[in-house]
Biopython code that builds the backbone (N, CA, C, O; Angstrom):
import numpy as np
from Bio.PDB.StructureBuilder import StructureBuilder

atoms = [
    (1, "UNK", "N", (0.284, 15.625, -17.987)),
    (1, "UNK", "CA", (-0.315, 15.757, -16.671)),
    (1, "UNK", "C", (-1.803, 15.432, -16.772)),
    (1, "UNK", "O", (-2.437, 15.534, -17.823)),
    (2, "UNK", "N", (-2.253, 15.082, -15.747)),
    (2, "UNK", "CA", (-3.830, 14.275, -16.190)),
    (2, "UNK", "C", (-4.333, 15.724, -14.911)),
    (2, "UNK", "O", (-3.653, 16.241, -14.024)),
    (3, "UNK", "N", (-5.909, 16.020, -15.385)),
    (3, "UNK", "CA", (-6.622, 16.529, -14.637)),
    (3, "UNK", "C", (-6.506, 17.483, -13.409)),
    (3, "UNK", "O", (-6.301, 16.995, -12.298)),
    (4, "UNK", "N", (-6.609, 18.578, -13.547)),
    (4, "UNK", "CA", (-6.431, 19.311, -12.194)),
    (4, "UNK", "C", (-7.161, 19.233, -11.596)),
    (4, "UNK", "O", (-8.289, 19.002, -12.031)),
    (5, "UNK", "N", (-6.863, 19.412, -10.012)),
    (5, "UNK", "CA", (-7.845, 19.297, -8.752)),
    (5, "UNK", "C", (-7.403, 20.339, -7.885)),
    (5, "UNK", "O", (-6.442, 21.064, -8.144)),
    (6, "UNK", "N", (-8.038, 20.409, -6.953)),
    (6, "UNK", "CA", (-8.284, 21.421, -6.116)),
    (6, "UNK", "C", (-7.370, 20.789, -4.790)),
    (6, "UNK", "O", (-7.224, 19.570, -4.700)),
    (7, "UNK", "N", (-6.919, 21.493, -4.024)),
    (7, "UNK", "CA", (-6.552, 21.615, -2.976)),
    (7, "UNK", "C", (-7.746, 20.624, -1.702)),
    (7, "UNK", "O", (-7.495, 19.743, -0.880)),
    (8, "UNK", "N", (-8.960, 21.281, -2.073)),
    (8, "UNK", "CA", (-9.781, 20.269, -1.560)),
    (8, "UNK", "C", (-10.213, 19.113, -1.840)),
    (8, "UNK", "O", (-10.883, 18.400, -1.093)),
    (9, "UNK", "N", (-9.739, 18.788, -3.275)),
    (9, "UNK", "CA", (-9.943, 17.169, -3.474)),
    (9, "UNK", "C", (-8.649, 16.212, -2.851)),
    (9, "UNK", "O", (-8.772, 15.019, -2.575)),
    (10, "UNK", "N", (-7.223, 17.112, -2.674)),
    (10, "UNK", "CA", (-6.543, 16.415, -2.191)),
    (10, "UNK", "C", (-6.648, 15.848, -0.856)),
    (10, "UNK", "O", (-6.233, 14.727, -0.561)),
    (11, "UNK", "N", (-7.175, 16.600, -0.115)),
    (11, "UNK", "CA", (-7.294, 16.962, 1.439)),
    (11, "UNK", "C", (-8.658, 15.701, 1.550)),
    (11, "UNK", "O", (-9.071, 15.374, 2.663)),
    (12, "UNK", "N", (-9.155, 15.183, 0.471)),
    (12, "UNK", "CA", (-9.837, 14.031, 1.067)),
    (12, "UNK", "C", (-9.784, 12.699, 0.673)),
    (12, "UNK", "O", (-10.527, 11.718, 0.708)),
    (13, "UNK", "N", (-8.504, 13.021, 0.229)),
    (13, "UNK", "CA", (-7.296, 11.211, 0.099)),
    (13, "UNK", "C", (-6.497, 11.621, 1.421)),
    (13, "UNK", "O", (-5.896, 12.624, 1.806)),
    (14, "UNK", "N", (-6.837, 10.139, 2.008)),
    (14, "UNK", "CA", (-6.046, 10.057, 3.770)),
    (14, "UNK", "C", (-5.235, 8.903, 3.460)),
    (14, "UNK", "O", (-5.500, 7.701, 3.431)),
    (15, "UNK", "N", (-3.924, 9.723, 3.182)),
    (15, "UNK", "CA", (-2.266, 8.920, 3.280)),
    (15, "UNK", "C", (-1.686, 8.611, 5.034)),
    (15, "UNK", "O", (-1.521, 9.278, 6.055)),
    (16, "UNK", "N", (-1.539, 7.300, 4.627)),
    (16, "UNK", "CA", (-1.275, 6.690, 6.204)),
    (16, "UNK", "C", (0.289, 6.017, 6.397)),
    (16, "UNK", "O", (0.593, 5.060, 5.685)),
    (17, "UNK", "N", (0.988, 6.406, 7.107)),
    (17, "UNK", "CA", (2.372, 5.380, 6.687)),
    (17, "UNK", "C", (1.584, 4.325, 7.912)),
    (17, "UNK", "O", (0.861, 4.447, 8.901)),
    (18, "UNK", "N", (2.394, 3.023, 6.949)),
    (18, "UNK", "CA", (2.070, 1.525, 8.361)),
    (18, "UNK", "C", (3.015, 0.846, 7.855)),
    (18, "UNK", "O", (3.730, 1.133, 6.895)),
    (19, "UNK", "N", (3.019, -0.351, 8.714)),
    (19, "UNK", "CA", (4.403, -1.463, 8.870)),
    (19, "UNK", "C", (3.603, -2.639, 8.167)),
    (19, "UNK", "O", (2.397, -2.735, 8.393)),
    (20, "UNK", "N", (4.138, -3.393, 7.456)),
    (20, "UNK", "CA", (4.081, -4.639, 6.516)),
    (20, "UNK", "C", (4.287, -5.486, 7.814)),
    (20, "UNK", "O", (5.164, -5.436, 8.677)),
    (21, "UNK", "N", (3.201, -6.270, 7.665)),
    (21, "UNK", "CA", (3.500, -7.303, 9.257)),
    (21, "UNK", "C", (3.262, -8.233, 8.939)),
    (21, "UNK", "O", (3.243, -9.011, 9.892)),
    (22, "UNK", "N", (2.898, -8.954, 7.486)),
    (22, "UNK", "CA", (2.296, -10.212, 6.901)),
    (22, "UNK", "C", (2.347, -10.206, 5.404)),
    (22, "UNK", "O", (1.607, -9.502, 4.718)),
    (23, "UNK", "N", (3.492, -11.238, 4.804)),
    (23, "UNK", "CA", (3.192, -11.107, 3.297)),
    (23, "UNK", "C", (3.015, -12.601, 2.913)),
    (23, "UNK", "O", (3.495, -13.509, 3.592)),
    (24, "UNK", "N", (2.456, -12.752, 2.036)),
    (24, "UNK", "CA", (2.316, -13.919, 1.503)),
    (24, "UNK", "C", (1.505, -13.693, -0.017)),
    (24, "UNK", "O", (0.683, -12.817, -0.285)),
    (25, "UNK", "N", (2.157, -15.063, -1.126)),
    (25, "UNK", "CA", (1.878, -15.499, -2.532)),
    (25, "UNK", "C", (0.078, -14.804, -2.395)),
    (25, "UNK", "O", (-0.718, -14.690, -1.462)),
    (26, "UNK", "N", (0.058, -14.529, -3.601)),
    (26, "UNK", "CA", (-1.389, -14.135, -4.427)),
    (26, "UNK", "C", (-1.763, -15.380, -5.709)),
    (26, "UNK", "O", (-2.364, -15.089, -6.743)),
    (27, "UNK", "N", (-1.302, -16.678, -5.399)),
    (27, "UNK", "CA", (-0.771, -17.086, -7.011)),
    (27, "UNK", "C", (-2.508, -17.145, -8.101)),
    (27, "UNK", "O", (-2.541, -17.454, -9.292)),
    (28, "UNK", "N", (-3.673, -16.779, -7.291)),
    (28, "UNK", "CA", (-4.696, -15.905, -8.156)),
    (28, "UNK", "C", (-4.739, -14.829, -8.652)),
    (28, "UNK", "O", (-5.518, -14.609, -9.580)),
    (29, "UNK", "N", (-4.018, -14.001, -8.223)),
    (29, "UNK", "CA", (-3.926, -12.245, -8.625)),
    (29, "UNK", "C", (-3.423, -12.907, -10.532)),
    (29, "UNK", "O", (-2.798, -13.909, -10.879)),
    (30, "UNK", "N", (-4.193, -11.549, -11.510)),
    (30, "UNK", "CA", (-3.753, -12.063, -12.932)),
    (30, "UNK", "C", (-2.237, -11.751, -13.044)),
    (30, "UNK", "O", (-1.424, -12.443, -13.657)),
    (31, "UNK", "N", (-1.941, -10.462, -12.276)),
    (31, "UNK", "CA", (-0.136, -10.817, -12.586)),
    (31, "UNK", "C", (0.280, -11.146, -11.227)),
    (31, "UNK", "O", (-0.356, -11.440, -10.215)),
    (32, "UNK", "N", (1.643, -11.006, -11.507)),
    (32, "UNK", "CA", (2.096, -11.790, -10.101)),
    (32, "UNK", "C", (1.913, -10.576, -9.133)),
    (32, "UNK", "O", (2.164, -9.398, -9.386)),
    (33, "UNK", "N", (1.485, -11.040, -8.115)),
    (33, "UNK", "CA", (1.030, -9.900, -6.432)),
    (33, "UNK", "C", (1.303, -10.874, -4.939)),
    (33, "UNK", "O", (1.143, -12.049, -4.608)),
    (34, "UNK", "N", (1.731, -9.795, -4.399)),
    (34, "UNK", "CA", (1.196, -10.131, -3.008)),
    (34, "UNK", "C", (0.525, -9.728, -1.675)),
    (34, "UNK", "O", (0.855, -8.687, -1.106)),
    (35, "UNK", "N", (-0.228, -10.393, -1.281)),
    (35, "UNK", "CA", (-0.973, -10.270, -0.350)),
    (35, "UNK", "C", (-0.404, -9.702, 0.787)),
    (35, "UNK", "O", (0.292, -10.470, 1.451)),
    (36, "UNK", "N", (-0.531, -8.431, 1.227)),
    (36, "UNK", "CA", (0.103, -7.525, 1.907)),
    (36, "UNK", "C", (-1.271, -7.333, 3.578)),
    (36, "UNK", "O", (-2.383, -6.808, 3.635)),
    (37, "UNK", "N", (-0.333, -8.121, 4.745)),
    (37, "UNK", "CA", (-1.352, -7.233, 6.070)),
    (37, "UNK", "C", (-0.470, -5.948, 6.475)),
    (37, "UNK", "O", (0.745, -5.847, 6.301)),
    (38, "UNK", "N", (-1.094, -5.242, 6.897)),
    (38, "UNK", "CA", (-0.393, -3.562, 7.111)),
    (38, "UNK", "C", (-0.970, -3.203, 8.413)),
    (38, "UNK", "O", (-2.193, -3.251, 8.543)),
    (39, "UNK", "N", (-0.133, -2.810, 9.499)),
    (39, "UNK", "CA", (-0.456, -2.078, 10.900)),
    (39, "UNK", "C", (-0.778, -0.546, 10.245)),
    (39, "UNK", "O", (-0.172, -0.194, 9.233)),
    (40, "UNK", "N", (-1.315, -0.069, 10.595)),
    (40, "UNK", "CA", (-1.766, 1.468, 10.529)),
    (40, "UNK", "C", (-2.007, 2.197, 11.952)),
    (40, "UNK", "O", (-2.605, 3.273, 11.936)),
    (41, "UNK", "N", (-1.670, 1.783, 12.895)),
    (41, "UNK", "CA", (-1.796, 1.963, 14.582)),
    (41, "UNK", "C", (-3.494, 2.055, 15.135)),
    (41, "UNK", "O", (-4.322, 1.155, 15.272)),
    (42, "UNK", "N", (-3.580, 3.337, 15.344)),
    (42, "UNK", "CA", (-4.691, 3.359, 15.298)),
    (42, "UNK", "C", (-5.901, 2.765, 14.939)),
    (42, "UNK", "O", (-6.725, 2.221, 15.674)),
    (43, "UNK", "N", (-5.919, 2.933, 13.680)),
    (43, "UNK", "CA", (-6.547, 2.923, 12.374)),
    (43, "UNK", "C", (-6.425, 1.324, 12.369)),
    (43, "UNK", "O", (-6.677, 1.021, 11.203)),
    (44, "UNK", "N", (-6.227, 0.433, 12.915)),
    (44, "UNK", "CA", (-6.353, -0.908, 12.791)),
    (44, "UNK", "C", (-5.428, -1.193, 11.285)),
    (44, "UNK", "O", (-4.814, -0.473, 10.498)),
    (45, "UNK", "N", (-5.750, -2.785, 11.411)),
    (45, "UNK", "CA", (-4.617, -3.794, 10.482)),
    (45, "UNK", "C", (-5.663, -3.803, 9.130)),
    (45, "UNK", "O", (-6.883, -3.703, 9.255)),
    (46, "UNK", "N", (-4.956, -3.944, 7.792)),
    (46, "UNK", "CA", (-5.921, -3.317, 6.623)),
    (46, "UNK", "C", (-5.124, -4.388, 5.487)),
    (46, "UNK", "O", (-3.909, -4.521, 5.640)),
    (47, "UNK", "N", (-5.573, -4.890, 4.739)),
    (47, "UNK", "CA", (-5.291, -5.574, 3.770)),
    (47, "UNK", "C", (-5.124, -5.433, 2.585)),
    (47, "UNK", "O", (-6.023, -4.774, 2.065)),
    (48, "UNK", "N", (-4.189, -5.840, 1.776)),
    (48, "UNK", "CA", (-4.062, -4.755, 0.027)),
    (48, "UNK", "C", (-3.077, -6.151, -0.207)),
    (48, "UNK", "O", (-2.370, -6.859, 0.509)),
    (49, "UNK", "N", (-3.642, -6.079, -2.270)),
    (49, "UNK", "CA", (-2.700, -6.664, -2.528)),
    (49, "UNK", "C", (-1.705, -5.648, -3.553)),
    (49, "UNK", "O", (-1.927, -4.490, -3.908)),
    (50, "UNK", "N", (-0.489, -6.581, -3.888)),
    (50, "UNK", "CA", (0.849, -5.184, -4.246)),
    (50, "UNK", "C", (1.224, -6.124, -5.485)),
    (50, "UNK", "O", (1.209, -7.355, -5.457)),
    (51, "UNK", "N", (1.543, -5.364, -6.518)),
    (51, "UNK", "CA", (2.162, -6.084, -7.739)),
    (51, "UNK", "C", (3.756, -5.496, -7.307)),
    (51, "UNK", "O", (4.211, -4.408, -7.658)),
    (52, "UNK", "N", (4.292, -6.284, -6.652)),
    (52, "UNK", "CA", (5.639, -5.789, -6.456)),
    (52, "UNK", "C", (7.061, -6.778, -6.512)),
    (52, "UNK", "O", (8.253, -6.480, -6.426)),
    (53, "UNK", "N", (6.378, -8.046, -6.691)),
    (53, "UNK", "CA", (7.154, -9.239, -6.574)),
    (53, "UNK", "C", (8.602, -9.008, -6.964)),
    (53, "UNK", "O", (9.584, -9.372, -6.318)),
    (54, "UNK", "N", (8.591, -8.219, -8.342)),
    (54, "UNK", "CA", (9.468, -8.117, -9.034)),
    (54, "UNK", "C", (10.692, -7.280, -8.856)),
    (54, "UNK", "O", (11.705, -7.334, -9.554)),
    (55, "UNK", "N", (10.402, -6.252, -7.510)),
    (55, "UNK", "CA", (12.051, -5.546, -6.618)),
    (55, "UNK", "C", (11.533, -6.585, -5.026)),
    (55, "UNK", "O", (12.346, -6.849, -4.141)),
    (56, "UNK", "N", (10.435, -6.914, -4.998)),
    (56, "UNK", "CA", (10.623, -7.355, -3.080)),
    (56, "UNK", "C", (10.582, -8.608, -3.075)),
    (56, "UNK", "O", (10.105, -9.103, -4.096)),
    (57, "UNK", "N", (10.840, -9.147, -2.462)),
    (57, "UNK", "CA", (11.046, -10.809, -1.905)),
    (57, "UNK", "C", (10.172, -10.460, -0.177)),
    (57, "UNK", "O", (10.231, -9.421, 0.481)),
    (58, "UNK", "N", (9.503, -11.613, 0.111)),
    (58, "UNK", "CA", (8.697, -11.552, 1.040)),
    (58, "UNK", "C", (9.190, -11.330, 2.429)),
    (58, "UNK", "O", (8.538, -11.040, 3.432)),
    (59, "UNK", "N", (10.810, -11.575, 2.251)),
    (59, "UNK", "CA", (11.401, -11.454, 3.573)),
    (59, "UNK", "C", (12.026, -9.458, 3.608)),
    (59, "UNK", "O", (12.338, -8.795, 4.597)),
    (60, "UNK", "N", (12.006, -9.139, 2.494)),
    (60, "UNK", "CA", (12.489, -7.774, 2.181)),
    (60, "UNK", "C", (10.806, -6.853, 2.959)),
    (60, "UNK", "O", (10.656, -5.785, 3.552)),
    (61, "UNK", "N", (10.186, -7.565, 2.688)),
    (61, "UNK", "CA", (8.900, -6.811, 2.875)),
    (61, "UNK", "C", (8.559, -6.628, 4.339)),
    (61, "UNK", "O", (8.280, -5.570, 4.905)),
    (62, "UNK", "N", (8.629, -7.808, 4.836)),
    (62, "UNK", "CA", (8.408, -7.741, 6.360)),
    (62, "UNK", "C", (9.000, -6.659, 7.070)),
    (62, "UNK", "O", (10.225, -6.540, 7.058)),
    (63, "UNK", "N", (8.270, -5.846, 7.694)),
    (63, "UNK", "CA", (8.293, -4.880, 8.882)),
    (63, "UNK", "C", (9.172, -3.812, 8.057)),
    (63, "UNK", "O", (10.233, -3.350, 8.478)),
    (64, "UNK", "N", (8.560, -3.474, 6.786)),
    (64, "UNK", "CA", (8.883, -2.039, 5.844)),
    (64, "UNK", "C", (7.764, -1.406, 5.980)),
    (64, "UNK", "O", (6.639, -1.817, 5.698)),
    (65, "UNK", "N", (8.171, -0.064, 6.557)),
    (65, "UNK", "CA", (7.275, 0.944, 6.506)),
    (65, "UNK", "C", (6.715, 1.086, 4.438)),
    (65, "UNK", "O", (7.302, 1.029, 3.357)),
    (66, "UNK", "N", (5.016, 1.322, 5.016)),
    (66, "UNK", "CA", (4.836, 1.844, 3.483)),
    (66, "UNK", "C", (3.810, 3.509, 3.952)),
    (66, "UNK", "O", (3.530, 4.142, 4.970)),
    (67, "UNK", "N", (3.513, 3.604, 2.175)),
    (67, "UNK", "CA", (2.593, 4.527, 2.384)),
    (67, "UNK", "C", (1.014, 4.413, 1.520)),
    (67, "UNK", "O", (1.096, 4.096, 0.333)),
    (68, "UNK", "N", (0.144, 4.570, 1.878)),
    (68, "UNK", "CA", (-1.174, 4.334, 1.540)),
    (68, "UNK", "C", (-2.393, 5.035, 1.798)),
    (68, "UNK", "O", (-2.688, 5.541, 2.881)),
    (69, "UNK", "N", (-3.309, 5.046, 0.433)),
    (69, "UNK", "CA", (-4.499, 5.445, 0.803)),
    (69, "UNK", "C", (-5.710, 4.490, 1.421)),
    (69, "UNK", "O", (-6.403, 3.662, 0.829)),
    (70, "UNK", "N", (-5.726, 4.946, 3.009)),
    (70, "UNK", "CA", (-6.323, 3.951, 3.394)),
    (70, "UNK", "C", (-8.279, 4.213, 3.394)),
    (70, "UNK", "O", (-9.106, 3.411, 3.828)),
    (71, "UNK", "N", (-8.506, 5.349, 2.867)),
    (71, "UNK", "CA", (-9.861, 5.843, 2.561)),
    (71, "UNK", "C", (-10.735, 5.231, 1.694)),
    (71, "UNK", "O", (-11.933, 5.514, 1.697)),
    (72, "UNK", "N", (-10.331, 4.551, 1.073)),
    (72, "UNK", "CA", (-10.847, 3.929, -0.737)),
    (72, "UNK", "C", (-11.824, 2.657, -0.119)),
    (72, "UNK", "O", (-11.566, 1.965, 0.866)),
    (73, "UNK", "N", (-13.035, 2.572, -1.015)),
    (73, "UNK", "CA", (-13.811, 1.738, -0.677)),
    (73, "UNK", "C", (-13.204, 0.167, -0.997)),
    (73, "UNK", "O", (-12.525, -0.091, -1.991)),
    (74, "UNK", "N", (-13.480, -0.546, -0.243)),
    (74, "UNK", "CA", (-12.773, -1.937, -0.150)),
    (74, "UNK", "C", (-13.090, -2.845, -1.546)),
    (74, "UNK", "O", (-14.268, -3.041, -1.843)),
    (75, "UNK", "N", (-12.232, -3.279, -2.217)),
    (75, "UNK", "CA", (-12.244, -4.018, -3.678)),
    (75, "UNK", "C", (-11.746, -5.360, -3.689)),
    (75, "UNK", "O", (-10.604, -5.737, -3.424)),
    (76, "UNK", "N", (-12.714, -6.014, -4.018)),
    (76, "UNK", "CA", (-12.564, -7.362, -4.251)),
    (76, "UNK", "C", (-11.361, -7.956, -5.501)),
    (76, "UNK", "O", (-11.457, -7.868, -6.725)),
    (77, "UNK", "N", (-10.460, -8.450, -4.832)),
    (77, "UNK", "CA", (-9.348, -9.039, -6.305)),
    (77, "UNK", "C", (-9.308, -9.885, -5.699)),
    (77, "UNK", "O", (-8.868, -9.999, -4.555)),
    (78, "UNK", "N", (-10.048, -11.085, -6.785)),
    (78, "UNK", "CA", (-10.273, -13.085, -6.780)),
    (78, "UNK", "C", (-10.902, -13.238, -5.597)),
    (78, "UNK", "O", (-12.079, -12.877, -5.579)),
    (79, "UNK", "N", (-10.557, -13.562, -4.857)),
    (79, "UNK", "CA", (-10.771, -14.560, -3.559)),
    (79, "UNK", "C", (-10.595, -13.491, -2.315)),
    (79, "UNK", "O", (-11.028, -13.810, -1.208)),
    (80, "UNK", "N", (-9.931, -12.177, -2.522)),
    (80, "UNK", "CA", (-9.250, -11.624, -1.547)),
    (80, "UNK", "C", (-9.816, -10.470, -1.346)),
    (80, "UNK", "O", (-10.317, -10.021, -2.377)),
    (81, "UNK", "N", (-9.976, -9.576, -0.099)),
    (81, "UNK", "CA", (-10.611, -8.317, -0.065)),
    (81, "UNK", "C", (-9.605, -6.807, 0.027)),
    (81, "UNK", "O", (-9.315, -6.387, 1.148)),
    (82, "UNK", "N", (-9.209, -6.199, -0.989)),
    (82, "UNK", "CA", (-8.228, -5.470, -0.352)),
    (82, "UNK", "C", (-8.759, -4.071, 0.022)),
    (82, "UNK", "O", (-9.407, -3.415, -0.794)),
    (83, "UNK", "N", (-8.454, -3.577, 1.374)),
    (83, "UNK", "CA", (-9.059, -2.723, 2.307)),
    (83, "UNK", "C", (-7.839, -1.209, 1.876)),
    (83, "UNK", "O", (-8.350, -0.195, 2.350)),
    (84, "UNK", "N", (-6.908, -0.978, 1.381)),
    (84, "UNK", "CA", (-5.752, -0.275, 1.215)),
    (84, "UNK", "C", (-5.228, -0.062, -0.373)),
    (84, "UNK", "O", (-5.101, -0.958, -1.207)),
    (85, "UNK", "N", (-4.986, 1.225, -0.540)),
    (85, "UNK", "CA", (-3.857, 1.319, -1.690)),
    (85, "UNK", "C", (-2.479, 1.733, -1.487)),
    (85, "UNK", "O", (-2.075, 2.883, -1.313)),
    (86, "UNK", "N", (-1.484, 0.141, -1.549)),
    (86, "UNK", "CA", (-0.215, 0.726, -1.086)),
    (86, "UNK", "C", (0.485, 1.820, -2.225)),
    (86, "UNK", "O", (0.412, 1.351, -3.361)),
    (87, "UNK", "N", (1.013, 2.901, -2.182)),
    (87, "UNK", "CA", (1.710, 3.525, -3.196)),
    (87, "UNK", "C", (3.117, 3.361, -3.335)),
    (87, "UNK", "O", (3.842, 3.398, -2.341)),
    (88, "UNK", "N", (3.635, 3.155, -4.658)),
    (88, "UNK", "CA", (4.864, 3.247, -5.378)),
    (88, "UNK", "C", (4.819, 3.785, -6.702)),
    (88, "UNK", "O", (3.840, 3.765, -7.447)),
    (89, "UNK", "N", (6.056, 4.314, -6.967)),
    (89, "UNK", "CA", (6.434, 4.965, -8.227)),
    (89, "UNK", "C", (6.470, 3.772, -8.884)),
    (89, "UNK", "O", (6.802, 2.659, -8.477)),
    (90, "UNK", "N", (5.868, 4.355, -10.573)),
    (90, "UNK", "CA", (6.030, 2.945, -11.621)),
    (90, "UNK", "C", (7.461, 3.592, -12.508)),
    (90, "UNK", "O", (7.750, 4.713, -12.928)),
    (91, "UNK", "N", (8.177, 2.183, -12.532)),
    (91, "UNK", "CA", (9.387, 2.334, -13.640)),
    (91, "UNK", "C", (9.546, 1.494, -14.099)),
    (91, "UNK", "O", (10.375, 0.637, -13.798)),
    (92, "UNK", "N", (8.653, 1.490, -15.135)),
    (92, "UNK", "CA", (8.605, 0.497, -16.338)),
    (92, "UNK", "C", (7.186, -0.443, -15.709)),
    (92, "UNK", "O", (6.116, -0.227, -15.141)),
    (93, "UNK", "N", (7.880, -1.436, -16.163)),
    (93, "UNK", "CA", (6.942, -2.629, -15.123)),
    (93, "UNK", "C", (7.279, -2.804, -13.789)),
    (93, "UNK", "O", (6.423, -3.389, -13.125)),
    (94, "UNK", "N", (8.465, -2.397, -13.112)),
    (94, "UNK", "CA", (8.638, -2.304, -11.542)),
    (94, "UNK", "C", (7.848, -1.678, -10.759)),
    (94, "UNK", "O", (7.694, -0.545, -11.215)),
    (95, "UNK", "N", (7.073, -1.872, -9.505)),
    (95, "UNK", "CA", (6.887, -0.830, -8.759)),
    (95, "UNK", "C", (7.994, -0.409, -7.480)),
    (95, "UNK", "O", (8.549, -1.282, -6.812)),
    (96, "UNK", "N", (8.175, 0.797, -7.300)),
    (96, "UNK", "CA", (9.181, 0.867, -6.258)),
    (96, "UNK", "C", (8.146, 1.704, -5.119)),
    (96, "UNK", "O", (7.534, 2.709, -5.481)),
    (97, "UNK", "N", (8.092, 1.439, -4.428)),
    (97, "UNK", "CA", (7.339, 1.302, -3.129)),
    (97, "UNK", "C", (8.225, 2.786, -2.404)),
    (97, "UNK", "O", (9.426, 3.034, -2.300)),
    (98, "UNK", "N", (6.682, 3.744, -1.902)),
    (98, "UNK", "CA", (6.822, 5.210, -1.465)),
    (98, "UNK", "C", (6.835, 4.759, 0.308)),
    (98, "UNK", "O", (5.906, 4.186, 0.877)),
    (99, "UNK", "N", (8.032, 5.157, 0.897)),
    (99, "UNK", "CA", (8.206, 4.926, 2.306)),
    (99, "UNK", "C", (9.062, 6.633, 3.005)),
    (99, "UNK", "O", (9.678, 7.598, 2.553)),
    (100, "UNK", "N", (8.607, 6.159, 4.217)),
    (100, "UNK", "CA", (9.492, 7.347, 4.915)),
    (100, "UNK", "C", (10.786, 7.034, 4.831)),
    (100, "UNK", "O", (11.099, 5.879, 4.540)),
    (101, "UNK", "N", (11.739, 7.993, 5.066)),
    (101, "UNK", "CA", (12.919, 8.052, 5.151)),
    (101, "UNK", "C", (13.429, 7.479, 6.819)),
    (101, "UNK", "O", (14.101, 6.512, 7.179)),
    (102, "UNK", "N", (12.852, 8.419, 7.452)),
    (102, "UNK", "CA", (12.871, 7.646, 9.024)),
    (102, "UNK", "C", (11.542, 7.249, 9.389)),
    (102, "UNK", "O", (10.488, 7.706, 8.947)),
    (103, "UNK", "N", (11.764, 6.041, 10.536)),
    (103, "UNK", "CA", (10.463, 5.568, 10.982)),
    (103, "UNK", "C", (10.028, 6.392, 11.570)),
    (103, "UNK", "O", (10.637, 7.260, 12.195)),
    (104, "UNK", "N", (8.074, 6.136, 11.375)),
    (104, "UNK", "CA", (7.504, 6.988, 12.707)),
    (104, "UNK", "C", (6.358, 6.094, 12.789)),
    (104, "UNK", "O", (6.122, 5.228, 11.947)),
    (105, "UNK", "N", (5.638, 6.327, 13.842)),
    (105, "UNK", "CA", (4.157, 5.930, 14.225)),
    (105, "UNK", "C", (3.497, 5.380, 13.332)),
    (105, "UNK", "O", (3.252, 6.049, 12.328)),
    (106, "UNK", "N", (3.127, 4.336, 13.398)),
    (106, "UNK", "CA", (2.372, 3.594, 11.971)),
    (106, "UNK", "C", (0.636, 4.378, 12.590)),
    (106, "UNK", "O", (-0.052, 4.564, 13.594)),
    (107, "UNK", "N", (0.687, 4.564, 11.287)),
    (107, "UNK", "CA", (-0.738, 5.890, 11.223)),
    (107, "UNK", "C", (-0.729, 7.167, 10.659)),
    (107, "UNK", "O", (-1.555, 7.778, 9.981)),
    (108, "UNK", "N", (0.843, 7.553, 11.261)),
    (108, "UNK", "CA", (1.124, 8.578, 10.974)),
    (108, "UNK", "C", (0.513, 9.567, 9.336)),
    (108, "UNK", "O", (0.951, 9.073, 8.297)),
    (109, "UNK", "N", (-0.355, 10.762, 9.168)),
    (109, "UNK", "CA", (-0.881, 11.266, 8.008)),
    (109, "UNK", "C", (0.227, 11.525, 7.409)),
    (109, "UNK", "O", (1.168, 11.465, 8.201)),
    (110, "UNK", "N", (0.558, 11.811, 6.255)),
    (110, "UNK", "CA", (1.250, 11.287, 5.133)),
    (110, "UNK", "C", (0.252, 13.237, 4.441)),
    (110, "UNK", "O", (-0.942, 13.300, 4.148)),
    (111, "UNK", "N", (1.221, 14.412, 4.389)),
    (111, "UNK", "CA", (0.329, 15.325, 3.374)),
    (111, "UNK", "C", (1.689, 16.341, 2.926)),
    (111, "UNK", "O", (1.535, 17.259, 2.121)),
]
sb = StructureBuilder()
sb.init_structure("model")
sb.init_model(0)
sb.init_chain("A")
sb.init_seg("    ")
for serial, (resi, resn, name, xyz) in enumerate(atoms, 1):
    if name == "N":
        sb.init_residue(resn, " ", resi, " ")
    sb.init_atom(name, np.array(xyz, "f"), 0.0, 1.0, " ", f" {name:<3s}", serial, name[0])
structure = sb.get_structure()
């Protein structure tokens, strides 16, 4: 287990579920990624890239709810600005991508 935190350090990571509304090739990212646009409702459209190639195909991705920290200061990877951290469980080298079970409100807090 890495590092304990407080109850109040959690409470200031803001988990957002949103809808995948745009994917497309990264073929700059150093491993393979893709360039992920994300509705968040409210909270406007936010950009991230995803090392996920390897369970999603770009048509699998479209209009899948995800989940993300959309608080994180914006980071430059190559050419691209990503505004979002989408989350998935790692297994192995796969990532498998953290979603609701049923849809709701893209925005929706995530705690």
């Amino acid at each position: 287990m890495n590092n304990t935190i407080t109850f109040e350090d959690f409470t200031k990571v803001d988990l957002r579920v949103g809808t995948i509304i745009e994917v497309n090739d990264f073929p700059e990212a150093r491993q393979p990624a893709y360039q992920l646009t994300i509705d968040f409702g409210d909270l406007g459209i936010k950009k991230s890239s995803a090392q996920i190639t390897s369970l999603y195909s770009k048509e699998a991705l479209l209009n899948k709810q995800i989940v993300a920290i959309v608080n994180f200061p914006k980071k430059q990877i190559a050419k691209f600005m990503s505004e979002c951290l989408v989350l998935g469980a790692v297994n192995g080298k796969d990532v498998v991508l953290l979603n609701p079970e049923n849809r709701v409100k893209n925005g929706t807090p995530v705690s």
